[in-house]
PDB file of N, H, CA, C and O in Angstrom:
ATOM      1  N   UNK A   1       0.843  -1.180   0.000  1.00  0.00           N
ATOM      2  CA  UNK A   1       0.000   0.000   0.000  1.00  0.00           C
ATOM      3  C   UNK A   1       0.890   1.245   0.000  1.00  0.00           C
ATOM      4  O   UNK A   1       1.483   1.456   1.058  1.00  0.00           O
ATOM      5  N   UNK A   2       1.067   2.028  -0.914  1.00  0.00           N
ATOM      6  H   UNK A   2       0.585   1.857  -1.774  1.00  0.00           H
ATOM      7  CA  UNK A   2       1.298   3.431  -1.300  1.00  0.00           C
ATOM      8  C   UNK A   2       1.330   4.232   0.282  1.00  0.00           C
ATOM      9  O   UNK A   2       0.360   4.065   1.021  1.00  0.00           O
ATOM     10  N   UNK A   3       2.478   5.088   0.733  1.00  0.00           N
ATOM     11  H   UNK A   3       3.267   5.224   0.133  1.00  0.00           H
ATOM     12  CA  UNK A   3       2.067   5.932   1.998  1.00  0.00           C
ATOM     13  C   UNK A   3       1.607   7.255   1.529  1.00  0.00           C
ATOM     14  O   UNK A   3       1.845   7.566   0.362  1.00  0.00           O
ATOM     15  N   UNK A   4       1.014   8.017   2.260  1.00  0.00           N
ATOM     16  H   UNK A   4       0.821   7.764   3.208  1.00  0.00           H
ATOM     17  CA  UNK A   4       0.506   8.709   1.391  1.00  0.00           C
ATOM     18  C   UNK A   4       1.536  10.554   1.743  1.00  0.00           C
ATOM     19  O   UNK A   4       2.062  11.060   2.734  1.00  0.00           O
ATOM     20  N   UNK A   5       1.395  10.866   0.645  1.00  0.00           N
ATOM     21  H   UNK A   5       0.968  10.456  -0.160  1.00  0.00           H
ATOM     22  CA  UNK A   5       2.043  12.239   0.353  1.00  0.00           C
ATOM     23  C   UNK A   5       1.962  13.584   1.110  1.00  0.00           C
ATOM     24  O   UNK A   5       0.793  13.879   1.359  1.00  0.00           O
ATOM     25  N   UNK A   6       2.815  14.428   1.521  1.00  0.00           N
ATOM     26  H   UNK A   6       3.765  14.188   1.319  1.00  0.00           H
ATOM     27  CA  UNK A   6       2.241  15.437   2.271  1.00  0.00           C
ATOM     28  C   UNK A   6       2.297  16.451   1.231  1.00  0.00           C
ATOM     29  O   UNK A   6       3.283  16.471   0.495  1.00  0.00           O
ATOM     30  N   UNK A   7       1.327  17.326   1.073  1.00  0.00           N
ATOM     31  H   UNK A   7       0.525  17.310   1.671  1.00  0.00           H
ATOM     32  CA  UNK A   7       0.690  18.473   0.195  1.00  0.00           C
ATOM     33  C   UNK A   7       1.403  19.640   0.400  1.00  0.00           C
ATOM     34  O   UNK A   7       1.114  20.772   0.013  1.00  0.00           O
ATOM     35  N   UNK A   8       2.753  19.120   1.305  1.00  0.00           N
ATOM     36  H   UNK A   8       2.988  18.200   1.620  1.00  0.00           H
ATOM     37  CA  UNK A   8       3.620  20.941   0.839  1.00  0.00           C
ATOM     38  C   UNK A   8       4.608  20.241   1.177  1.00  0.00           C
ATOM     39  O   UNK A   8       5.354  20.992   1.807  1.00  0.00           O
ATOM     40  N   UNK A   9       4.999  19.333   1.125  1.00  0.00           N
ATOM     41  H   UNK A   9       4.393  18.723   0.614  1.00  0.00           H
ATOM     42  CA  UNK A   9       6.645  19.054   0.218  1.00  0.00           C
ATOM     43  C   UNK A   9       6.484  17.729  -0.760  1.00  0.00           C
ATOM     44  O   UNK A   9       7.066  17.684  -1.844  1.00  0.00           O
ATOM     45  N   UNK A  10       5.754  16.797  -0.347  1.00  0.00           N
ATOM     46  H   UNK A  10       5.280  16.833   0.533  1.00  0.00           H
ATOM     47  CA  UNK A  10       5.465  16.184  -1.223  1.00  0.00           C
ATOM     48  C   UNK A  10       6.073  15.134  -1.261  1.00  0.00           C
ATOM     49  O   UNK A  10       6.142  14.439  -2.275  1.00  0.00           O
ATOM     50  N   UNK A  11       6.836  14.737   0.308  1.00  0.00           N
ATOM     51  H   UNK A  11       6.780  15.302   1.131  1.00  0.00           H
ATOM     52  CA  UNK A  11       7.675  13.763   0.641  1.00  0.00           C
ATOM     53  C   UNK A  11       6.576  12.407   0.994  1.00  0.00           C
ATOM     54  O   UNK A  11       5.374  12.658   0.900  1.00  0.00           O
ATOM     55  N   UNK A  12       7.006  10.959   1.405  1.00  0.00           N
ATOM     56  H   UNK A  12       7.982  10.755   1.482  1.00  0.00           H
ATOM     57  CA  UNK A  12       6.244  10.195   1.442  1.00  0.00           C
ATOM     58  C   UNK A  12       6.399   9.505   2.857  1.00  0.00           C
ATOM     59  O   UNK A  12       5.924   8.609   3.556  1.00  0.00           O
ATOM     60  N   UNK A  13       7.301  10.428   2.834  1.00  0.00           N
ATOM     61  H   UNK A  13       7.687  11.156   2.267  1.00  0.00           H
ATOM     62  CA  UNK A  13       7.685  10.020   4.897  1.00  0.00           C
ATOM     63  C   UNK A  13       6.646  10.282   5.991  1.00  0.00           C
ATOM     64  O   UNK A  13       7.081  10.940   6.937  1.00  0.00           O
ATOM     65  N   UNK A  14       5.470   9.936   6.053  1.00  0.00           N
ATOM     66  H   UNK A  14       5.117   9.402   5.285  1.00  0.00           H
ATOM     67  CA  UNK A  14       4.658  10.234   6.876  1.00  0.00           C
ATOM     68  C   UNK A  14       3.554   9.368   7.901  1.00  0.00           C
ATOM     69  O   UNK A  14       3.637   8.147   7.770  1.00  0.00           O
ATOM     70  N   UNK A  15       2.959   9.656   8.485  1.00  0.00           N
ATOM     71  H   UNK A  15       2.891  10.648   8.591  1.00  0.00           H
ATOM     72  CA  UNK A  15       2.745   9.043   9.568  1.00  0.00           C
ATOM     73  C   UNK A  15       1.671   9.908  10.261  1.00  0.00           C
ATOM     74  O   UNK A  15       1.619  11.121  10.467  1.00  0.00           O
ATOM     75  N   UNK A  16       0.650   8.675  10.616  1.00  0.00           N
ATOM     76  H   UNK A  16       0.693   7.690  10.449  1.00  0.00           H
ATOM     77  CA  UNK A  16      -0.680   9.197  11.502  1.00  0.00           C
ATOM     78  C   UNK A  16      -0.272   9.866  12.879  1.00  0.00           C
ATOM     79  O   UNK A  16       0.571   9.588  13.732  1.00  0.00           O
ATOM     80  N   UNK A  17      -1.217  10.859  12.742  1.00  0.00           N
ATOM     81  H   UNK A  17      -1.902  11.084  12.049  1.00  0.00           H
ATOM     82  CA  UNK A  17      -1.189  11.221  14.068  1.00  0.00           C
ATOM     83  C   UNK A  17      -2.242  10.738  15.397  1.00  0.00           C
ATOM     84  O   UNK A  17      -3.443  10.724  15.125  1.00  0.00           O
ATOM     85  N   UNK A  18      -1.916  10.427  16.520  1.00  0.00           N
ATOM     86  H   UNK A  18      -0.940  10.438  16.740  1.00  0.00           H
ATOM     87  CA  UNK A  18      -2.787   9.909  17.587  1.00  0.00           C
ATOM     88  C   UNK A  18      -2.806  10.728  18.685  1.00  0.00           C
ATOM     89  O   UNK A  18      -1.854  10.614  19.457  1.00  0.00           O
ATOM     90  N   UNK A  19      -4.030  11.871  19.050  1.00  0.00           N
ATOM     91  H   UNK A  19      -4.803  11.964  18.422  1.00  0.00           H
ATOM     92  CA  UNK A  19      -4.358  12.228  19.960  1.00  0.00           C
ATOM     93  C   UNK A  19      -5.139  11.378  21.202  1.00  0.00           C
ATOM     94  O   UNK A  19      -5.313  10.173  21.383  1.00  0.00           O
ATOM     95  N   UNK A  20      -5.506  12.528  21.935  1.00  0.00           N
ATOM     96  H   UNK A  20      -5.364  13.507  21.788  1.00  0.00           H
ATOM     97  CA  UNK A  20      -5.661  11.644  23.407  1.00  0.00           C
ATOM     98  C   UNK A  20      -4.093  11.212  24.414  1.00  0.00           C
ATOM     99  O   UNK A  20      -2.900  11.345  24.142  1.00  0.00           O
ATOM    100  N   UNK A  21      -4.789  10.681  25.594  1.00  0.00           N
ATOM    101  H   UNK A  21      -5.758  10.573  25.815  1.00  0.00           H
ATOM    102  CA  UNK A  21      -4.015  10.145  26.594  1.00  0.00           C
ATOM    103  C   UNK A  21      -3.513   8.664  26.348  1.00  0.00           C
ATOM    104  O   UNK A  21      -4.065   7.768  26.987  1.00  0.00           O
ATOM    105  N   UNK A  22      -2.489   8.353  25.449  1.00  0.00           N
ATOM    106  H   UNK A  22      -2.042   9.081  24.930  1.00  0.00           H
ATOM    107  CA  UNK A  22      -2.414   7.103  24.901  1.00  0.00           C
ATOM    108  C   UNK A  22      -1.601   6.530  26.236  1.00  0.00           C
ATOM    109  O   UNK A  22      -0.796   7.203  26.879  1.00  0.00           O
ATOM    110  N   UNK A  23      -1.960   5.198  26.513  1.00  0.00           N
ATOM    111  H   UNK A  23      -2.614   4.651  25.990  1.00  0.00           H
ATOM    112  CA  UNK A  23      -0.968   4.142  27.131  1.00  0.00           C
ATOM    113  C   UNK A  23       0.179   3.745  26.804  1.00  0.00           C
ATOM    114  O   UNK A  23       0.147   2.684  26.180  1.00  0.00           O
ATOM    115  N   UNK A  24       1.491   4.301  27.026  1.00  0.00           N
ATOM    116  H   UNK A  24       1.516   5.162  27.533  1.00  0.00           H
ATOM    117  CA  UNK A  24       2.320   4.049  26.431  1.00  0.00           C
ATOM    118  C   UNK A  24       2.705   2.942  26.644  1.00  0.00           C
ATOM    119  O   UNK A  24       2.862   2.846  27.861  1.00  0.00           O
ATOM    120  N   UNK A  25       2.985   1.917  26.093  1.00  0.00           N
ATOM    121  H   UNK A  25       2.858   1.995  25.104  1.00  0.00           H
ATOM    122  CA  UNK A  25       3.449   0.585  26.223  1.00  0.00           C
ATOM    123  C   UNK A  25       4.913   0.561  25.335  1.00  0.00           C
ATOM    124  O   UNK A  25       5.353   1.645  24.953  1.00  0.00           O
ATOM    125  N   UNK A  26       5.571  -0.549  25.050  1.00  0.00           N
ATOM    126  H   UNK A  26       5.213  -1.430  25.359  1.00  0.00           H
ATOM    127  CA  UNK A  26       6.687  -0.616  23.987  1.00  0.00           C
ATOM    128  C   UNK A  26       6.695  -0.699  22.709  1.00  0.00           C
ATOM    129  O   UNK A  26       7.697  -0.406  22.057  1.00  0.00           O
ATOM    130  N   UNK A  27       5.293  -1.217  22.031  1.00  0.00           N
ATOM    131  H   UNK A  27       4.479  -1.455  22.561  1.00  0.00           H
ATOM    132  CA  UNK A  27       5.155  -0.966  20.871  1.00  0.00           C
ATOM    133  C   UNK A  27       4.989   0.071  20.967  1.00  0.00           C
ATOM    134  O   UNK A  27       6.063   0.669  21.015  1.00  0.00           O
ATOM    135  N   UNK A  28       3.918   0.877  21.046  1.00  0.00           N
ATOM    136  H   UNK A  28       3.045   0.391  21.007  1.00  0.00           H
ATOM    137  CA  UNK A  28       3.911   2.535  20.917  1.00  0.00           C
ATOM    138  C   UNK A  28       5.418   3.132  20.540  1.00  0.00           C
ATOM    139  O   UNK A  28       6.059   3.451  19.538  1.00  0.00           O
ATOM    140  N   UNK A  29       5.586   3.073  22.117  1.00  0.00           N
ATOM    141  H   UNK A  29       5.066   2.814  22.931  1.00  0.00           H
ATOM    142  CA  UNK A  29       6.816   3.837  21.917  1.00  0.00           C
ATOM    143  C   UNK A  29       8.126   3.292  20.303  1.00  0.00           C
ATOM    144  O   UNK A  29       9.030   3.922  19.755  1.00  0.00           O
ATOM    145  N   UNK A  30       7.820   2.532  20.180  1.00  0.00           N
ATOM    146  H   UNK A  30       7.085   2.020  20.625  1.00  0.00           H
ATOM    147  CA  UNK A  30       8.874   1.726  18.754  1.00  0.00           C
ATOM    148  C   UNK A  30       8.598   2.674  17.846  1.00  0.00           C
ATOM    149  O   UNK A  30       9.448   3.415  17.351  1.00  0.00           O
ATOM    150  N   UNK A  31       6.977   2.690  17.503  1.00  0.00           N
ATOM    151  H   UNK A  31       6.287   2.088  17.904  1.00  0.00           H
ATOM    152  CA  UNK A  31       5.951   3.188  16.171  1.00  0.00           C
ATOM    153  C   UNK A  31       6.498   4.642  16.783  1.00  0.00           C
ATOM    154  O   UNK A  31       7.437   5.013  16.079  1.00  0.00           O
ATOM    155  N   UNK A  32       6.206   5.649  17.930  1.00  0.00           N
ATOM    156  H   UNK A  32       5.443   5.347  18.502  1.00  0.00           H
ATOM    157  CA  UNK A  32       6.766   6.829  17.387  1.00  0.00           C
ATOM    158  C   UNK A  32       8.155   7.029  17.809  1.00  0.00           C
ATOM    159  O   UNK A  32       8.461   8.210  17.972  1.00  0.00           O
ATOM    160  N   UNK A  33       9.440   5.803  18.112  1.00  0.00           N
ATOM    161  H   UNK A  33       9.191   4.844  17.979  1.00  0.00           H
ATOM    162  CA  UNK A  33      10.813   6.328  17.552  1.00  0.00           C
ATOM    163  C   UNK A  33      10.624   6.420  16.015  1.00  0.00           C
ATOM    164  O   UNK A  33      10.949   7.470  15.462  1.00  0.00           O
ATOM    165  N   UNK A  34      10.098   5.346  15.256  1.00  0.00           N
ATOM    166  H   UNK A  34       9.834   4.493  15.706  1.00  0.00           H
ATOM    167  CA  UNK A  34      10.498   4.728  13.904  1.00  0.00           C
ATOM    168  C   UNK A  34       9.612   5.842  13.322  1.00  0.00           C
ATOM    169  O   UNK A  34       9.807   5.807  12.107  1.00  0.00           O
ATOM    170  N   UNK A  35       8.689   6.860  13.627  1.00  0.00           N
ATOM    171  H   UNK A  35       8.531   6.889  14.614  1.00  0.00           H
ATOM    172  CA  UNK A  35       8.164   7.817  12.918  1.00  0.00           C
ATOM    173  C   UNK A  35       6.699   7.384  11.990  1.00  0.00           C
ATOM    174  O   UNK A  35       6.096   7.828  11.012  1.00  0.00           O
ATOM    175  N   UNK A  36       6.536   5.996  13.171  1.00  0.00           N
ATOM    176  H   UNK A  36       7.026   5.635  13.965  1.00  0.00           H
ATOM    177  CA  UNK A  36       5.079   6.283  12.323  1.00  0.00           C
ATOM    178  C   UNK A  36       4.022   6.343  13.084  1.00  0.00           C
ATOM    179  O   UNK A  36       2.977   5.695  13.018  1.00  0.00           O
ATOM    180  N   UNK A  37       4.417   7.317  13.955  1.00  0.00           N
ATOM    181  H   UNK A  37       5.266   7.843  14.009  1.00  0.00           H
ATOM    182  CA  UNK A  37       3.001   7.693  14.701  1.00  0.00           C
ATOM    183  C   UNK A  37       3.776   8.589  14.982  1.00  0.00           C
ATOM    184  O   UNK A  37       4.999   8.493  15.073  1.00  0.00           O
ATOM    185  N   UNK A  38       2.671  10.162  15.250  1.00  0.00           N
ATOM    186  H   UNK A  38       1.676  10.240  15.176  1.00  0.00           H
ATOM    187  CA  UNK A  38       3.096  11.043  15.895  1.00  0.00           C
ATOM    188  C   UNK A  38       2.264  11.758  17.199  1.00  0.00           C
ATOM    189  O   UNK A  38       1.098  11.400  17.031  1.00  0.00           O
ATOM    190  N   UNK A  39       2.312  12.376  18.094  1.00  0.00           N
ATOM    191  H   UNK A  39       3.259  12.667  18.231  1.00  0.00           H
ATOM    192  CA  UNK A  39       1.343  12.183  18.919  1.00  0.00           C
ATOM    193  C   UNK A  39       0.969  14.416  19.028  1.00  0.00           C
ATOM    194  O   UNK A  39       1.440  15.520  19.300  1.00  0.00           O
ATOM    195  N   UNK A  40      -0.429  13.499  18.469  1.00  0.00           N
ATOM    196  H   UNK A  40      -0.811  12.602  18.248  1.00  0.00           H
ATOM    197  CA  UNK A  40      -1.067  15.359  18.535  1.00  0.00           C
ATOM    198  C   UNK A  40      -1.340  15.935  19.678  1.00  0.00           C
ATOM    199  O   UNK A  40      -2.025  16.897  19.329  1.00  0.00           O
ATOM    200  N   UNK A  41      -1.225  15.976  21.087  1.00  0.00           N
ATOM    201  H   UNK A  41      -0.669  15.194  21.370  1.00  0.00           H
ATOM    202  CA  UNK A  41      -1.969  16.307  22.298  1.00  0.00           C
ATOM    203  C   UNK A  41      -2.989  15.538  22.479  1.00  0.00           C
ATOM    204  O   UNK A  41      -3.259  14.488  21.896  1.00  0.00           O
ATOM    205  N   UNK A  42      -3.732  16.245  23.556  1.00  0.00           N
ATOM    206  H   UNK A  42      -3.513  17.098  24.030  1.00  0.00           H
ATOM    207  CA  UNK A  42      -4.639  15.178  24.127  1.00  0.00           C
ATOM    208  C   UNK A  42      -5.811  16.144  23.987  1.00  0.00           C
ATOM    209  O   UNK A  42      -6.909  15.707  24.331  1.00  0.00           O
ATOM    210  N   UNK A  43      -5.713  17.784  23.391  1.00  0.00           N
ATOM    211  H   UNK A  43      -4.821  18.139  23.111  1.00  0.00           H
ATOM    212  CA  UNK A  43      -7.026  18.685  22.794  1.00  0.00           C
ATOM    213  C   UNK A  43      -7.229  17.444  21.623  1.00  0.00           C
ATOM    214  O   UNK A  43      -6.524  17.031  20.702  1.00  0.00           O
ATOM    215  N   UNK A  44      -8.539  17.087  22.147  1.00  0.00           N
ATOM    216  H   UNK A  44      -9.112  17.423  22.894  1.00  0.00           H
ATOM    217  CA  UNK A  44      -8.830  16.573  20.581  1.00  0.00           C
ATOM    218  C   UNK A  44     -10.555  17.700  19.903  1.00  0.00           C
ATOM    219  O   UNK A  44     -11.618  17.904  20.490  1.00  0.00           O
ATOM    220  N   UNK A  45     -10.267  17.979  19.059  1.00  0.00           N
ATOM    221  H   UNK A  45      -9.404  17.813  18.582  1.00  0.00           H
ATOM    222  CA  UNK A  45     -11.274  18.573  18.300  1.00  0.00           C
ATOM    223  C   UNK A  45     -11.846  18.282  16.917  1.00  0.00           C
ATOM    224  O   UNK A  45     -11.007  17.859  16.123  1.00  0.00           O
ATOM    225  N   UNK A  46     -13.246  18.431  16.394  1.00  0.00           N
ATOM    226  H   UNK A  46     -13.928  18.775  17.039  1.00  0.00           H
ATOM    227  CA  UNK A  46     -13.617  17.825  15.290  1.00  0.00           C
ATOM    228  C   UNK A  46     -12.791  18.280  14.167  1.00  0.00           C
ATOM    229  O   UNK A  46     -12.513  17.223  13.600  1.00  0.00           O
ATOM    230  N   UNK A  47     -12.271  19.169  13.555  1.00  0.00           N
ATOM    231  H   UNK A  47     -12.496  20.028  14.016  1.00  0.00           H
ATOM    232  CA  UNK A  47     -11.102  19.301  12.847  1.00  0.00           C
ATOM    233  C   UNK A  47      -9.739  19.032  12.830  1.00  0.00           C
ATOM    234  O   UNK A  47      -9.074  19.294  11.828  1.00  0.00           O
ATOM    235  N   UNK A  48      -9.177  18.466  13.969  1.00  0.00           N
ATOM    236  H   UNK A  48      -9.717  18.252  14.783  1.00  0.00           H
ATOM    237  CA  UNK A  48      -7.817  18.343  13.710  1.00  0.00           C
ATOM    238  C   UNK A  48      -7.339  17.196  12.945  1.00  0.00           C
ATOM    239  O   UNK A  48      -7.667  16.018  13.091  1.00  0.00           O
ATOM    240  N   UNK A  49      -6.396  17.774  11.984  1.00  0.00           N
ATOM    241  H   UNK A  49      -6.130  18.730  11.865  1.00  0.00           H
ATOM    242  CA  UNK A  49      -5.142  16.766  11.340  1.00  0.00           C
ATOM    243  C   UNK A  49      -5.069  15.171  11.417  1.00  0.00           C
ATOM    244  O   UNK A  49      -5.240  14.982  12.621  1.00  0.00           O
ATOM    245  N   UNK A  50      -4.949  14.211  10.964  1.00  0.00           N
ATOM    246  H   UNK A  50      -4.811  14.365   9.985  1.00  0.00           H
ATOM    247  CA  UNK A  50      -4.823  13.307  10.673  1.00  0.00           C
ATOM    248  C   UNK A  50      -3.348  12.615  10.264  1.00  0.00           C
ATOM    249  O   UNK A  50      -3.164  11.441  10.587  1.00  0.00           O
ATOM    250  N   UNK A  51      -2.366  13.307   9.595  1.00  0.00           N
ATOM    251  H   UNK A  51      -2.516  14.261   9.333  1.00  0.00           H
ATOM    252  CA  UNK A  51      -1.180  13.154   9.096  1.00  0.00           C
ATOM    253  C   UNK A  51      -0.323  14.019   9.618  1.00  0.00           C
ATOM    254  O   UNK A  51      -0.579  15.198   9.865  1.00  0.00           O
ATOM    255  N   UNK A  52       1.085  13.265   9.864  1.00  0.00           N
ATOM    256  H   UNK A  52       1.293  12.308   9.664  1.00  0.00           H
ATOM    257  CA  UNK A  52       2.183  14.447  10.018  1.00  0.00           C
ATOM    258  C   UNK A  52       3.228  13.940   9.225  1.00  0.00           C
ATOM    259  O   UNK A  52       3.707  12.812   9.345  1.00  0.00           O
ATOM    260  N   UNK A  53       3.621  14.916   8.298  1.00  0.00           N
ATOM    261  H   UNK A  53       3.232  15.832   8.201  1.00  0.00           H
ATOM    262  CA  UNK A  53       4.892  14.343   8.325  1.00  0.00           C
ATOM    263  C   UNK A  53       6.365  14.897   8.417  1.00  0.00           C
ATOM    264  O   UNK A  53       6.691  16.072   8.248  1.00  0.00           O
ATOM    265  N   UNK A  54       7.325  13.673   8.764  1.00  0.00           N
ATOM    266  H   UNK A  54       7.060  12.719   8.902  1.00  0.00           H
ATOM    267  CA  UNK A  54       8.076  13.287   9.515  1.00  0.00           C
ATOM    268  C   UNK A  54       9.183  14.367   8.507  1.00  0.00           C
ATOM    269  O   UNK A  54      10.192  14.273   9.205  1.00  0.00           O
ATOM    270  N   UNK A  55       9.493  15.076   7.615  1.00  0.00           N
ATOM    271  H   UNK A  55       8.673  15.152   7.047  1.00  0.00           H
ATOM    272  CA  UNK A  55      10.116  15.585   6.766  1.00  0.00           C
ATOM    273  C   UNK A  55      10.191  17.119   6.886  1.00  0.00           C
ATOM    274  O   UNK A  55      11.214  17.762   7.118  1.00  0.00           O
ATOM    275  N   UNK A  56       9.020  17.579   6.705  1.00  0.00           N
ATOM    276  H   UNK A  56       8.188  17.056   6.517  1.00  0.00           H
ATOM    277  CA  UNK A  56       8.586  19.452   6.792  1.00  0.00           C
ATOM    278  C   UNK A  56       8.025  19.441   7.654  1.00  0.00           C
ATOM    279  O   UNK A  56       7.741  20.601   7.954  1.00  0.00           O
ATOM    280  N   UNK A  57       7.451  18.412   8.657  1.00  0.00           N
ATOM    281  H   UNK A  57       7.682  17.470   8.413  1.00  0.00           H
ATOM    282  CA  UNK A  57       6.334  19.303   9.839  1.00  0.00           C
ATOM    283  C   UNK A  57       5.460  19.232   9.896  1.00  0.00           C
ATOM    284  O   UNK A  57       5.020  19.023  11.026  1.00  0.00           O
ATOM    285  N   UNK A  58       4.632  19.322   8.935  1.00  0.00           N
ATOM    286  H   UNK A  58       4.989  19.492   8.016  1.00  0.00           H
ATOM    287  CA  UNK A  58       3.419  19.925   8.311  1.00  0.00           C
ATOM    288  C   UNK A  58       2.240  18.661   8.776  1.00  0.00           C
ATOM    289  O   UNK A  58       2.313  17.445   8.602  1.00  0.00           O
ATOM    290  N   UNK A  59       1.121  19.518   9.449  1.00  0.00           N
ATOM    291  H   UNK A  59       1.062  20.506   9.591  1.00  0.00           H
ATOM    292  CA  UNK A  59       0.240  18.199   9.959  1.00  0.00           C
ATOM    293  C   UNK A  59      -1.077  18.459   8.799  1.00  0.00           C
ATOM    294  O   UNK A  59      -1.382  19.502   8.220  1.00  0.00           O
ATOM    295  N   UNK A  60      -1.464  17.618   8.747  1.00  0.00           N
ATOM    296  H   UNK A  60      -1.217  16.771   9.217  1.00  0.00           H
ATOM    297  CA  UNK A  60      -2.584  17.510   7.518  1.00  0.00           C
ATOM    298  C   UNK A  60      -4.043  16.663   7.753  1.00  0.00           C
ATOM    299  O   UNK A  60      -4.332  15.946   8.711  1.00  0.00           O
ATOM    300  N   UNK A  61      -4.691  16.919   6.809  1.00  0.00           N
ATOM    301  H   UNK A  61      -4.456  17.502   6.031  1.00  0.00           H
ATOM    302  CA  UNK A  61      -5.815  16.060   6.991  1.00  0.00           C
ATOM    303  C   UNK A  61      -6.091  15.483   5.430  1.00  0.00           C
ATOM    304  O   UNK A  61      -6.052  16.063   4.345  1.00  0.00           O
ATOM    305  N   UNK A  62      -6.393  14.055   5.803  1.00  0.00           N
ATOM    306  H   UNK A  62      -6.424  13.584   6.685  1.00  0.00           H
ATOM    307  CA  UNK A  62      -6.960  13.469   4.614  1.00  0.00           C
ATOM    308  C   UNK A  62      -8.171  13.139   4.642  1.00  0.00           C
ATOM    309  O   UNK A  62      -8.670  12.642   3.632  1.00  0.00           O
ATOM    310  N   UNK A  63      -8.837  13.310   5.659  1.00  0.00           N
ATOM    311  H   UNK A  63      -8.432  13.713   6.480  1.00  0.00           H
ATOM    312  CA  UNK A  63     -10.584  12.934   5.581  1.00  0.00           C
ATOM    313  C   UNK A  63     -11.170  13.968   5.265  1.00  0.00           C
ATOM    314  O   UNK A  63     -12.274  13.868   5.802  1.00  0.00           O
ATOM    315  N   UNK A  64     -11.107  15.198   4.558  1.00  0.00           N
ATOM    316  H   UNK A  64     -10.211  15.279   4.122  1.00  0.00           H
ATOM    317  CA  UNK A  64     -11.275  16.075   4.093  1.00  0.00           C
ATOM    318  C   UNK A  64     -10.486  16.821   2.698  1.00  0.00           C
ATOM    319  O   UNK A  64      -9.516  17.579   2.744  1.00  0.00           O
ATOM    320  N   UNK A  65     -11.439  16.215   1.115  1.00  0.00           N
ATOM    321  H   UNK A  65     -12.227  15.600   1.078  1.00  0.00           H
ATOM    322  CA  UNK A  65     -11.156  16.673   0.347  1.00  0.00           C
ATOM    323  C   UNK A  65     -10.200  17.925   0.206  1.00  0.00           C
ATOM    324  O   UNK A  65     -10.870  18.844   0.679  1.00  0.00           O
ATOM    325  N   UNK A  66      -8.931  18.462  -0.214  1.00  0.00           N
ATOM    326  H   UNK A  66      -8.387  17.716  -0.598  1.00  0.00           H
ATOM    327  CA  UNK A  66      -8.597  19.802  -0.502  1.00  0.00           C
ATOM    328  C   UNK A  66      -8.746  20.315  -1.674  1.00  0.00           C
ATOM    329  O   UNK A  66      -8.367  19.812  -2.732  1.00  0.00           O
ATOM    330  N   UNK A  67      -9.199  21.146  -1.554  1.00  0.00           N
ATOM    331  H   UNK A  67      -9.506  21.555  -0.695  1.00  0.00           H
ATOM    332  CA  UNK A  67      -9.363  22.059  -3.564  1.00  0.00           C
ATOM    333  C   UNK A  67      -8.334  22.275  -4.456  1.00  0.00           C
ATOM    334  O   UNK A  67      -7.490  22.979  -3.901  1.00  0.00           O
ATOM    335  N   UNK A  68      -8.117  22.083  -5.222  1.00  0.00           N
ATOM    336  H   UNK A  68      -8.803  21.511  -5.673  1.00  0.00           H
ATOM    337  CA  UNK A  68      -7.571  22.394  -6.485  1.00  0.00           C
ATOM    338  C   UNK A  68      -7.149  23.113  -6.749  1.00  0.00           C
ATOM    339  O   UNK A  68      -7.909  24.066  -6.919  1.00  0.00           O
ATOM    340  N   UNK A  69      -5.647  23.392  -7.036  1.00  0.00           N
ATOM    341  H   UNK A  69      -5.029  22.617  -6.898  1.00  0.00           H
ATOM    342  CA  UNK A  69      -5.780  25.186  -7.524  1.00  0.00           C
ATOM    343  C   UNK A  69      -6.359  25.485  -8.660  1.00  0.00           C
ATOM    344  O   UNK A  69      -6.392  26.658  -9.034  1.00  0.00           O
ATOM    345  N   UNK A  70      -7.226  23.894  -9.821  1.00  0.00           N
ATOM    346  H   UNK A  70      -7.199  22.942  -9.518  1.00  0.00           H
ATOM    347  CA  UNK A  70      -7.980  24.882 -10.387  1.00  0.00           C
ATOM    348  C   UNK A  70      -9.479  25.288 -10.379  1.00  0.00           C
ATOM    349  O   UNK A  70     -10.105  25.842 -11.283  1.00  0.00           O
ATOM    350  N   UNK A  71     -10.022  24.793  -8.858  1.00  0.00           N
ATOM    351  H   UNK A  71      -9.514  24.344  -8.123  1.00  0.00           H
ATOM    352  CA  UNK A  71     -10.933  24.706  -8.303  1.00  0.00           C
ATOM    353  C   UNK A  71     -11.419  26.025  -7.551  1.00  0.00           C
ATOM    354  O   UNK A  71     -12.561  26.421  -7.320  1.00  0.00           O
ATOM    355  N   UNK A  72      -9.754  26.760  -7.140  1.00  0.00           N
ATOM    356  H   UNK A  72      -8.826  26.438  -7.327  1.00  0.00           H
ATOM    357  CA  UNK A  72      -9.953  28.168  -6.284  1.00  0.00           C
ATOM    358  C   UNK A  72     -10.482  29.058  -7.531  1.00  0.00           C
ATOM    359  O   UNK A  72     -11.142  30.057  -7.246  1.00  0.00           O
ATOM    360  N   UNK A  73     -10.241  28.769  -8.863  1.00  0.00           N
ATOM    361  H   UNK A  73      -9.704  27.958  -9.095  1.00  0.00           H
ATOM    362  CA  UNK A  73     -10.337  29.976  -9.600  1.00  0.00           C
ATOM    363  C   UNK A  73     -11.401  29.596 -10.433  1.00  0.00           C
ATOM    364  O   UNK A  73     -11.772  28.445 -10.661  1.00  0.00           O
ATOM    365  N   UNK A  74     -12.047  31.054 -11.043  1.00  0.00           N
ATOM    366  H   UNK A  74     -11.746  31.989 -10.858  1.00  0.00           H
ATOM    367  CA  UNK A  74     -13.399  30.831 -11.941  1.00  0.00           C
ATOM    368  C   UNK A  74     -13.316  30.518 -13.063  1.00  0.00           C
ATOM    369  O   UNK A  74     -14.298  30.266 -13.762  1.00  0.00           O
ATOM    370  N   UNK A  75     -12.153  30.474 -13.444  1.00  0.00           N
ATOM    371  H   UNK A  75     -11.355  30.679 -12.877  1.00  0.00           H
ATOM    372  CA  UNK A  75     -11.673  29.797 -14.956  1.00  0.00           C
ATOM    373  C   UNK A  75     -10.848  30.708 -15.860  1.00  0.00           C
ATOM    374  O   UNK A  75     -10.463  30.305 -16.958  1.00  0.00           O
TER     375      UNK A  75
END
């Protein structure tokens, strides 16, 4: 399965993010040395991010379509 891309660099290094009060156990902790989990706080709100990635920073969401740049314009 394809990982999926972050939308401002465009690297493929990325990794879910998991809010809340997680239990840290030793897997956990493995998944976010090895960078594939990242941990958002424990504010959880109906908009936040879904993706981070591990390259630029940049936290993202994929359960929410993003527009197009040729979607912003009227043609």
């Amino acid at each position: 399965m394809p990982r999926i891309k972050c939308p401002n660099c465009k690297s493929s290094n990325t990794c879910r993010i998991l809010y809340g009060l997680p239990a840290m156990d030793d897997k956990l902790e493995a998944e976010a040395n090895a960078g594939r989990v990242h941990f958002g706080g424990c504010v959880v709100s109906f908009d936040d991010p879904n993706r981070h990635c591990n390259d630029c920073g940049t936290d993202f969401d994929t359960k929410t379509p993003r527009p197009t740049d040729e979607a912003l314009h009227d043609g």
